[in-house]
Structures are given as C-alpha cells and as structure tokens.
N, C-alpha and C positions, 0 to 999 in steps of 0.2 A: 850639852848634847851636840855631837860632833852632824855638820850638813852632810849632803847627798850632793857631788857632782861630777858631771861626766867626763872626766883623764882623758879616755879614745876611742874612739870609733873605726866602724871597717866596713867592710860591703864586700860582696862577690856572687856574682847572674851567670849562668852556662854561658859559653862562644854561640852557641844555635840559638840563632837568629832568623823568628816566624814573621812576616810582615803580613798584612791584612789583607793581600791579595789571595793567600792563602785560605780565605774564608768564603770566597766566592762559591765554592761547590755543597757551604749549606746558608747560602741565599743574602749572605750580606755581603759589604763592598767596602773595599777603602775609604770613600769618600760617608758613605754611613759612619762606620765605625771612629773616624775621625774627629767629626763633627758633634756628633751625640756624644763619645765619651772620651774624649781626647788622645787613644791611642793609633800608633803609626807601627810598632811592632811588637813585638815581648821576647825573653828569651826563656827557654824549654831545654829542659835538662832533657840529655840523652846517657842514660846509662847511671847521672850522677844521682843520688838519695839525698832526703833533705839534709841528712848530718855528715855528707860532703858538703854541701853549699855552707851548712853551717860554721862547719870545725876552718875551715877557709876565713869566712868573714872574721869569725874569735880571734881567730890567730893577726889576724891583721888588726884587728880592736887592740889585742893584747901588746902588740909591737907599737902600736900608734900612742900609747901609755907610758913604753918606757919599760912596760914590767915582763915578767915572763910566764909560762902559765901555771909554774908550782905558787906564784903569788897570788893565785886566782883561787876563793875560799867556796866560793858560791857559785855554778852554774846555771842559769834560768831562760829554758827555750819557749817561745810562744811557736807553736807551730800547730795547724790543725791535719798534716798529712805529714806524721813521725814515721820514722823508719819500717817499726812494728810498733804492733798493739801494747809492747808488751816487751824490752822494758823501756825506759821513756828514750827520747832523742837525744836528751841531755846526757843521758848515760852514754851514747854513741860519740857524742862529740867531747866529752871528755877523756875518753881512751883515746883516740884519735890525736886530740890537744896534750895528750899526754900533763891532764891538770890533775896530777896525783892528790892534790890535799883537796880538790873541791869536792862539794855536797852538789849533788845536779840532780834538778828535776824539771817537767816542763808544767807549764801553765795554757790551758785550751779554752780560748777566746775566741778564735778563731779570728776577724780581720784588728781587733779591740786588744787582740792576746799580746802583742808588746807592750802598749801603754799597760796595761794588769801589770804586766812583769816589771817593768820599771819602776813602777809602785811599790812592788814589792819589794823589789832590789835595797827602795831608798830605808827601807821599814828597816829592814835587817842590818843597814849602814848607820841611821840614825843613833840606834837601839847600842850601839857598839860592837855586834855580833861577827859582823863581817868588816874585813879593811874594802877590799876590792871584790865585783861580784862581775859578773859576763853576764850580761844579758843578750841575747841574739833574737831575733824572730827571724822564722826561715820557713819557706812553703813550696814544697812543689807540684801546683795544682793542677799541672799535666797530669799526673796520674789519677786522681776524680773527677777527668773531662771529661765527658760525651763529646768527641770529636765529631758527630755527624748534626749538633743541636747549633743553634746560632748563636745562642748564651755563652758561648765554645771561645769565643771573642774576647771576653773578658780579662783572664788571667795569664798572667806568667809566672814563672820560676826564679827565684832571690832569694839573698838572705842577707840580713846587713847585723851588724852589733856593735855594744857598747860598753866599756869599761866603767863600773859605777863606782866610786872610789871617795870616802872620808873626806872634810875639809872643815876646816877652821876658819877660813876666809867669809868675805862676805859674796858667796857666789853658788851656785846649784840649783838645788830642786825648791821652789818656793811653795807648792801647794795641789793636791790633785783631788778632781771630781770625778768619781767611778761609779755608773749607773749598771743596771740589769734589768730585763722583763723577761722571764721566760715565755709570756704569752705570744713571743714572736718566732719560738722556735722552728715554725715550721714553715717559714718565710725564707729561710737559707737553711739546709739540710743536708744531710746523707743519711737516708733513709735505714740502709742497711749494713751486719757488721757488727753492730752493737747485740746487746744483752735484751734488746728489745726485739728488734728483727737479728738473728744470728744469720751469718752466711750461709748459704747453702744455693744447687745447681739453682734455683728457682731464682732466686735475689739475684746470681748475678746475672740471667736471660732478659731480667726485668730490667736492668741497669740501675738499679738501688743503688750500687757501690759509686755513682758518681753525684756531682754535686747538685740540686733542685735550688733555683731561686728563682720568688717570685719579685721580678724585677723593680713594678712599680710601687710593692710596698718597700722593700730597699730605698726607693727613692723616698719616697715620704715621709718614711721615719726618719731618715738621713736629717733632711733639712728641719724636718723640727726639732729631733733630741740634741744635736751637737749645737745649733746655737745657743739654743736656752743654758747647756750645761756650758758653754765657754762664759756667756754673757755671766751666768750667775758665781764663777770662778774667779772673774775679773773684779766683782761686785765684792765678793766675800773678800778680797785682799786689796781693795780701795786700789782699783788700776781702772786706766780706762782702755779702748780701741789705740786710741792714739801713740800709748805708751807702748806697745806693742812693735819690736823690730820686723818680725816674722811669724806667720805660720805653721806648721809644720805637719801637715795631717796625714792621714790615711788616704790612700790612693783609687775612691770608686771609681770613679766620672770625672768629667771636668764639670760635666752639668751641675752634679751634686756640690762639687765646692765652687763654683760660681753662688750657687745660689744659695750657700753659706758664707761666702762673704760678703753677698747681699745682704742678710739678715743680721749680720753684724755688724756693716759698714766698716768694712775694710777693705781698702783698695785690691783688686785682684795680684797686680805687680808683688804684695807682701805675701801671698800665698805661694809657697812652695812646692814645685808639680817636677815628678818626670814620667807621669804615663806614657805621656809620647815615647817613648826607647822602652819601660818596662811591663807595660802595664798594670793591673792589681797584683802583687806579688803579696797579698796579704797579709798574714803578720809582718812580714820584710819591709813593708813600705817605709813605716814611720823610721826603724834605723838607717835604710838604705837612702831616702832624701834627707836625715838629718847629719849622714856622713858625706855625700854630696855636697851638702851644704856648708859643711864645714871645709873643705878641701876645698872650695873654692872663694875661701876668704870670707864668709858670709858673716858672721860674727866674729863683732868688737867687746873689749870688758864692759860690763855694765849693761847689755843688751838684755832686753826683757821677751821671751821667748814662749812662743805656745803652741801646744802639740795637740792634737784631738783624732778619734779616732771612734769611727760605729761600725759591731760585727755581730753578726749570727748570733740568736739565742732571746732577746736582742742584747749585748752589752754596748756600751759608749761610754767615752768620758773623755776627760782633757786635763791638761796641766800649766804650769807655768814653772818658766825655768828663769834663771837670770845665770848671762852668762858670765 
C-alpha cells in the first residue's frame, strides 16, 4: 500500500490590509487585541469569494508540485463560508483551475475542516484511488462578521493548499486522531440559513446570518481536547515531545496555543504562528502556516512533524507527518 505525502503547497490572503486600530469604534484596542490573541492585522477580501482565494492558492499548490491541474484526480475544500449553498466550493474552484478530470467536493469542519480533509485526501491516496489530490482550506469570514460586535477581531480572509501525492519512500503522513462532540454545537454557530432556521427578512434584522461564539468555552475546550489527542497520538505511534521538529496548528489565540504547549511541554519557539499578519483564517490556517513554513526552509528529510487543529461543532484532531 502505497504512503500519503505532501509534493506542494501554496497560499494566497486579499492585498486589504485591516489593522486593529480599526476596531476601536466597537470598544477594543490594539494593544488588547495583541496581547490576548496575538493579532496585529488580518487581511479581508474585498469583492474576492472564497473560490477566488481558493483556485489562487491550488494553482500555486499545483505549480509548487511540478504537476498541472488535469493531473489533479481529487478536489477537497474545507471551508465553512462556500461561494453558495449550493453547489459546493470545490466545484467553483475547479472550473476556475480548469482541473477537468477531478471529483471536487467540500468537507465542513469549520476551523478542524482541513485537518478532516487531509485525512481524507490520505484515505483515497493510500487505498490507490487517487494519484494526486488538492486539498485547500479557504474562508472568508468577512462576510459572517458583525462588524459592529468586538468578537469582529478575531478573523481574516485566506486560503492556503496542498498537493497530496502517492509515495514509495519512507516519508508522509504517519497517523491521524480525529475527534467530534456535537454537544458543542452551539458554542461557535450561525444560527440561520440552514434547514433549521431558513432565511427569511426576520433572520437577517436579527443578525443570524453571522457568526455566535461563545469565547470562553472556545478557550476551554481548546486547551483540553487538543493536548490529550496530540499526547495520545504521540503515545499510539511510540514518539515522544522531544522527537517532534515542529508544530503546526490552527490559528485561535496565541493564549490558546501557549497554553497548549504548556500542556504538552513543548517549547513555544517549535510552535508555528502567523496570526500576527493574518489572523484566524480558519480552515486556511493549518495550509497557509504549513506553506509558510516550508518556503522558508523549515523542513529537513527526516523531520517529524505535527499538526492539530479544534473547530465548531466541536471537532479537533491531530496528526503526525514525517517529512
């Protein structure tokens, strides 16, 4: 059975550029929003949809590979704010990519939705199914902001991907833990739109159609689900902390992953961060900091590699990759 590992990677954030001075007129400040969650600006799509941000990042995934995008069999967007309802993102950005042979659909995770997808990417590459697959997460959470709310802070717009591609060698995807509660559902939400509440003049005077989180359970679930599932990942495939190059996680806080690498005992220096320039870009994080990261020399052969990620509903999970 042939491995899982990632050929290429890509990224690309709108040019608008929001800094946190900006936030002053509903009650917070740079100097807050710095401190508490480690952002200094984010950037915010003007005019672009999430399957521009997307089909950008792919194509640069796809070039960063080598391949082109009739070689891409498989499509797979994590995104929680798709073009329409209806039909998925993936669909968008493969007309776009002009990836004539791929199957495209998306995976809704919401901040958890790349790590899902990558999972799944590796399932269909294992299996012999797929040679090469696209995976992307991309979010532009400008458009279910309450701009007048101070939770308004939190998010930008991104989208980053990865080319996941067959190998023989000894190198890829080593192992993945993927958890779910739906008992958290209503902890990060959007109330309305769905089959539940359907839209109508009422939902949107109410502001349904943007996003509800209740912040301090975010935090709490944070720091307990994601260590226990790194720690018990590490455990199941006889790794320790130590053996570990880098990090590579989802982008809440800085709070929340300091005080996930406290609980794991790992040096903060190996956790990989760029909220400061984008903020949460949600499903986008984990590709947009692990093409970052490679672009800037971060990984040598042989480096043992871990990714984690907790989003809405609640899901979390983590992996280990050897590069």
């Amino acid at each position: 059975m042939p491995n899982a590992f990632i050929s290429g990677t890509g990224s690309f954030a709108p040019a608008n550029v929001v800094k946190n001075d900006f936030f002053q007129k509903v009650g917070s400040s740079d100097e807050w929003i710095y401190k508490n969650l480690g952002i200094k600006e984010r950037r915010i799509s003007k005019g672009q949809t999430t399957s521009d941000l997307a089909s950008k990042a792919g194509q640069e995934a796809i070039n960063n590979a080598g391949l082109t995008a009739e070689d891409i069999s498989l499509i797979i967007v994590a995104t929680a704010t798709p073009d329409r309802l209806a039909p998925s993102c993936a669909c968008f950005v493969q007309e776009k990519l002009k990836a004539i042979n791929a199957v495209a659909f998306d995976i809704s995770a919401v901040c958890s939705g790349a790590l899902f997808s990558i999972s799944t990417a590796v399932q269909f590459i294992k299996t012999g199914m797929y040679k090469h697959v696209l995976v992307i997460g991309a979010d532009t959470f400008s458009t279910i902001t309450d701009w007048t709310r101070r939770d308004s802070v939190f998010f930008g717009d991104g989208a980053g991907a990865l080319v996941i591609s067959e190998t023989n060698e000894d190198k890829g995807f080593v192992d993945f833990l993927l958890h779910s509660d739906g008992r958290g559902k209503d902890h990060f939400t959007i109330m309305a739109g769905g089959s539940e509440e359907p839209s109508s003049s009422e939902s949107i005077k109410s502001k349904k159609h943007f996003f509800k989180m209740n912040g301090q359970e975010v935090f709490k679930t944070a720091v307990e689900v994601v260590p226990t599932c790194i720690m018990n990942l590490l455990h199941k495939n006889n790794c320790k902390i130590d053996d570990i190059k880098c990090l590579l996680p989802h982008q809440p806080s800085i709070g929340i992953l300091k005080k996930i690498a406290e609980k794991i005992e790992m040096p903060f220096e190996k956790v990989k961060t760029n909220m400061d320039r984008y903020a949460n870009t949600s499903g986008a994080t984990i590709p947009i900091i692990l093409d970052e990261t490679r672009k800037n020399g971060g990984f040598e052969p042989g480096d043992l590699v871990l990714f984690a990620a907790v989003g809405a509903g609640w899901t979390w999970g983590s992996a280990l990759y050897k590069w």
